[in-house]
C-alpha positions as CSV (number, residue, x, y, z in Angstrom):
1,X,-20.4,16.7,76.5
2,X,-18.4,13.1,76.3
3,X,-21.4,12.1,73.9
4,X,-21.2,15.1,71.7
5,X,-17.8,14.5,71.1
6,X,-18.4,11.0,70.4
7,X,-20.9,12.0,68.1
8,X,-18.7,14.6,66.5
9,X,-16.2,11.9,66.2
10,X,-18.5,9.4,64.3
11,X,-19.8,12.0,62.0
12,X,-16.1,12.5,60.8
13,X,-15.2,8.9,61.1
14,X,-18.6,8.3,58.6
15,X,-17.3,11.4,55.9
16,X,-14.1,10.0,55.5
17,X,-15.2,6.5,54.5
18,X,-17.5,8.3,52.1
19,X,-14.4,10.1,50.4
20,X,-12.8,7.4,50.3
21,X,-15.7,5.5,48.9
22,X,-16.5,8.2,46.3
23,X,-12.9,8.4,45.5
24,X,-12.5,4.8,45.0
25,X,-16.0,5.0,42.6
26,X,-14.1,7.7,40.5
27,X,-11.0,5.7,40.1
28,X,-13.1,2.7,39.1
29,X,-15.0,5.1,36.8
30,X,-12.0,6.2,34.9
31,X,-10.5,3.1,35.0
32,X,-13.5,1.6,32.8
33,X,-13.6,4.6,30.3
34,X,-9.8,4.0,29.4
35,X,-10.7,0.4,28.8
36,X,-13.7,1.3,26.4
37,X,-11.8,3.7,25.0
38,X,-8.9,0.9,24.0
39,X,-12.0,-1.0,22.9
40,X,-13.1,1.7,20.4
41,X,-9.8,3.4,19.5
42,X,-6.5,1.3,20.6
43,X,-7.4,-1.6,21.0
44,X,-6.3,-3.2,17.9
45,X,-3.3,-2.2,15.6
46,X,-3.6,-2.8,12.2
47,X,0.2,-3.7,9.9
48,X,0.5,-3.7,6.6
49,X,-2.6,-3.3,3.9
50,X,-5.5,-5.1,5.2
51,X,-4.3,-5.3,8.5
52,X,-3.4,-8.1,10.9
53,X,-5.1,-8.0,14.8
54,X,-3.3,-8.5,17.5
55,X,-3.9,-10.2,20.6
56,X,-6.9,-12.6,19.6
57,X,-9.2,-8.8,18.6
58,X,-11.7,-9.9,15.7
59,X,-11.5,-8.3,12.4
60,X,-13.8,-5.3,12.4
61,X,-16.7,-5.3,9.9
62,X,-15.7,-4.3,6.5
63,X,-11.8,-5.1,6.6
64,X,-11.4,-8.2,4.3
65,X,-9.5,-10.8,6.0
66,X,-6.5,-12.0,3.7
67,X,-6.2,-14.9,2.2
68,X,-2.5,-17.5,3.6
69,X,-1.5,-16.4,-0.3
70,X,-2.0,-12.7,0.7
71,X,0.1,-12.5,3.5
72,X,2.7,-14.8,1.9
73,X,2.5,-12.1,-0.9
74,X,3.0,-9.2,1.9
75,X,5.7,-11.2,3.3
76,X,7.8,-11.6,0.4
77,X,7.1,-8.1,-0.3
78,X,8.8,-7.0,2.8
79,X,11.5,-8.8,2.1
80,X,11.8,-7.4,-1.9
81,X,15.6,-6.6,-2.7
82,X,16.3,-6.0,-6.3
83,X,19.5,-3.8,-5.6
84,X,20.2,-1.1,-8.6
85,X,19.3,-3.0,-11.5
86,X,15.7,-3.3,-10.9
87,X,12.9,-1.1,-9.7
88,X,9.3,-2.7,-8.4
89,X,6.1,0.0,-8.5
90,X,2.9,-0.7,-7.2
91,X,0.3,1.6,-9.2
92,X,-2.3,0.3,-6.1
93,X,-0.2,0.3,-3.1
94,X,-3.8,-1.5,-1.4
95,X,-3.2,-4.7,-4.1
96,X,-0.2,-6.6,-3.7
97,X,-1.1,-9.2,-6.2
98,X,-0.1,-6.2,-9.2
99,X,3.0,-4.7,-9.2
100,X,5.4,-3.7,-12.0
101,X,9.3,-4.0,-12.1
102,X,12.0,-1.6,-14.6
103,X,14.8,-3.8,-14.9
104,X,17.7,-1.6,-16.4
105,X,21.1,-3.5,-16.9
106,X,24.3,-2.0,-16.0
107,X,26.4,-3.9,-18.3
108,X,26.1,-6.6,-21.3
109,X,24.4,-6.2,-24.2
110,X,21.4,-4.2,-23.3
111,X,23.1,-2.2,-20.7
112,X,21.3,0.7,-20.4
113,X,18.1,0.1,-21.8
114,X,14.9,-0.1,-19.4
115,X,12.4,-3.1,-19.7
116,X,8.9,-2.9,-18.0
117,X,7.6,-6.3,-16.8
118,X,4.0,-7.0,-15.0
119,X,4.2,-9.6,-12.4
120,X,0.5,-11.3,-11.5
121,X,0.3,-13.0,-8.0
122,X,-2.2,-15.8,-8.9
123,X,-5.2,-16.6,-5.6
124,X,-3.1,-20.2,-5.2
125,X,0.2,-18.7,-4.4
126,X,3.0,-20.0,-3.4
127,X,1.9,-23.0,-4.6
128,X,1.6,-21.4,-8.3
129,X,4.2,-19.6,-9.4
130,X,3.9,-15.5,-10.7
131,X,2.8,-14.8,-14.1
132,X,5.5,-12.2,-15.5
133,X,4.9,-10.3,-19.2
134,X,7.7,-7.9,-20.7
135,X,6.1,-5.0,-21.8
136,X,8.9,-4.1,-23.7
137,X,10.1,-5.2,-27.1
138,X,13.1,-6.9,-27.1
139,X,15.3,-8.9,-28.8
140,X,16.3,-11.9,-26.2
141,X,16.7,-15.3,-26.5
142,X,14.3,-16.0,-23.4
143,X,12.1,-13.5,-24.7
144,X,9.5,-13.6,-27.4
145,X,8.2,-10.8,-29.3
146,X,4.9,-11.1,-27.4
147,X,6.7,-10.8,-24.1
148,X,6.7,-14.1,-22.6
149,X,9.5,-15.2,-20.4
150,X,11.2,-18.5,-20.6
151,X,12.7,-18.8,-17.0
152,X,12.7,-22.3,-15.4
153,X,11.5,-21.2,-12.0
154,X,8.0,-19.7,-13.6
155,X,7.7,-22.9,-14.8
156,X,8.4,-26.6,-13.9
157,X,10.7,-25.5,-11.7
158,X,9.0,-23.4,-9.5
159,X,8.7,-24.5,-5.6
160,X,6.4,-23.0,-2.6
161,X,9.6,-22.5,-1.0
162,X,10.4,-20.1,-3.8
163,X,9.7,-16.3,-3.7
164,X,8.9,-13.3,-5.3
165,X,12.4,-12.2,-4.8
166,X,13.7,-15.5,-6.4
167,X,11.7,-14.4,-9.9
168,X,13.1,-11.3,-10.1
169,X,16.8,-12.0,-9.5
170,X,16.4,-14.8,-12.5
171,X,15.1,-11.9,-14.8
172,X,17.8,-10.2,-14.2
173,X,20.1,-12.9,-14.6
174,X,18.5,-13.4,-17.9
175,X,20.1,-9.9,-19.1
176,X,23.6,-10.9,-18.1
177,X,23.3,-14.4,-18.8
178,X,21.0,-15.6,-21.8
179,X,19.5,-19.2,-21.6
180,X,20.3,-20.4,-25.4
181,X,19.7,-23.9,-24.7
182,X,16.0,-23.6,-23.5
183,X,14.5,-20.1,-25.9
184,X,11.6,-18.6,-26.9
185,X,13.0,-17.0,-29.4
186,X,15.0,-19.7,-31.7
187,X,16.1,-17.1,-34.2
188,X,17.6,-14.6,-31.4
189,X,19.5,-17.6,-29.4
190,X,20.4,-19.9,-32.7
191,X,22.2,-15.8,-33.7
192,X,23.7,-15.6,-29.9
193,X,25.1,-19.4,-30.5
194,X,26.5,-19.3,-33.8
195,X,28.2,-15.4,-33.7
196,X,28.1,-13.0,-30.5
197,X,29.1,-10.1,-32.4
198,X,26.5,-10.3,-35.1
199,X,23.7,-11.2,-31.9
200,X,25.2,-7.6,-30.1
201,X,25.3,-5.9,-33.1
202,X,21.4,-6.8,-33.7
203,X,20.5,-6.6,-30.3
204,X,22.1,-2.5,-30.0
205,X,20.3,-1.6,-33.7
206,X,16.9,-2.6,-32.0
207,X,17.5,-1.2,-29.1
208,X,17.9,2.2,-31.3
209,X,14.6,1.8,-32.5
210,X,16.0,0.0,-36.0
211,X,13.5,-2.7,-37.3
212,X,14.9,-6.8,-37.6
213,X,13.9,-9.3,-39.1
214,X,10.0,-6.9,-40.4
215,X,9.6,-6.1,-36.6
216,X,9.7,-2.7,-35.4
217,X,11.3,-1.9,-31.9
218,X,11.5,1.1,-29.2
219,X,14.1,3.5,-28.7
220,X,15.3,3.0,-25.5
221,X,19.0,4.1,-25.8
């Protein structure tokens, strides 16, 4: 009898350890599936366009890593403030490099009025600056017919240091404040030196769509 129930007792003792065993097996099971799982699925979070891993994960196959002007370009893009005056579009929210800004001036002489301008992020940013176009036709001393801009900072000027955000606030600035001591357009600032009134008084006829000078100009007001 005493070795039956010692028997019995080792028989129980030995199915316990097995649950526990079996359970411990499952755990460790699970365990390892969520893991994989992270590995497939969660594993890696992707911010912004392109994507950025985190925690030392490898760039998976087909996702072009970005170049350091790429994510400079993302970074000043997250920082883009142009207030009411100015409005930036991308047309391909997946290229940063392309974007478009409306510039519409809330007061001086083309208040109103609503000028397009292209900005191209060249591969060697920051260390070249943006190359900006007005798409536009305007009359402006820092302006040409052809849409170049005359603004120091796109130029000579310009700085790695220097941002996106820094080109756009001197376009607008250049609505409010012309440059006539450094122009593209000799006639338009040597007009804005000599008589203010005449320079307004040419700059609202074009902006009516009037012609100046045997060049022809939108309607924009």
């Amino acid at each position: 009898m005493l070795r039956r129930k010692k028997a019995l007792a080792a028989k129980a003792e030995e199915e316990e350890k097995m649950e526990v065993e079996e359970r411990l097996a499952k755990e460790a099971e699970l365990k390892g599936g969520e893991q994989k799982g992270e590995s497939k699925g969660g594993g890696m979070k992707l911010l912004g366009i392109g994507g950025k891993s985190s925690g030392g994960t490898a760039v998976p196959r087909g996702v072009k890593k970005k170049t350091p002007g790429e994510l400079r370009v993302q970074k000043d893009i997250g920082e883009l403030d142009s207030g009411e005056v100015g409005t930036v579009k991308f047309p391909n929210p997946n290229d940063l490099t392309h974007f478009t800004l409306d510039v519409v001036p809330d007061s001086g002489y083309w208040q109103a009025a609503k000028y397009n301008f292209t900005f191209n992020i060249p591969a060697d940013y920051p260390h070249k600056p943006p190359k900006v176009l007005c798409h536009t036709k305007i009359y402006h001393p820092n302006i040409d017919l052809q849409g170049n801009v005359c603004l120091n900072i796109l130029r000579e000027d310009w700085k790695p240091v220097l941002d996106i955000n820094a080109v756009i606030y001197g376009l607008i600035y250049l609505f409010y404040e012309p440059n006539t001591d450094d122009p593209l357009n000799n006639e338009a600032a040597a007009s804005l030196r000599n008589d203010k009134n005449q320079f307004g008084r040419i700059v609202k006829r074009t902006m009516q769509g009037q012609s100046h000078g045997g060049e022809s100009f939108p309607r924009l007001v």
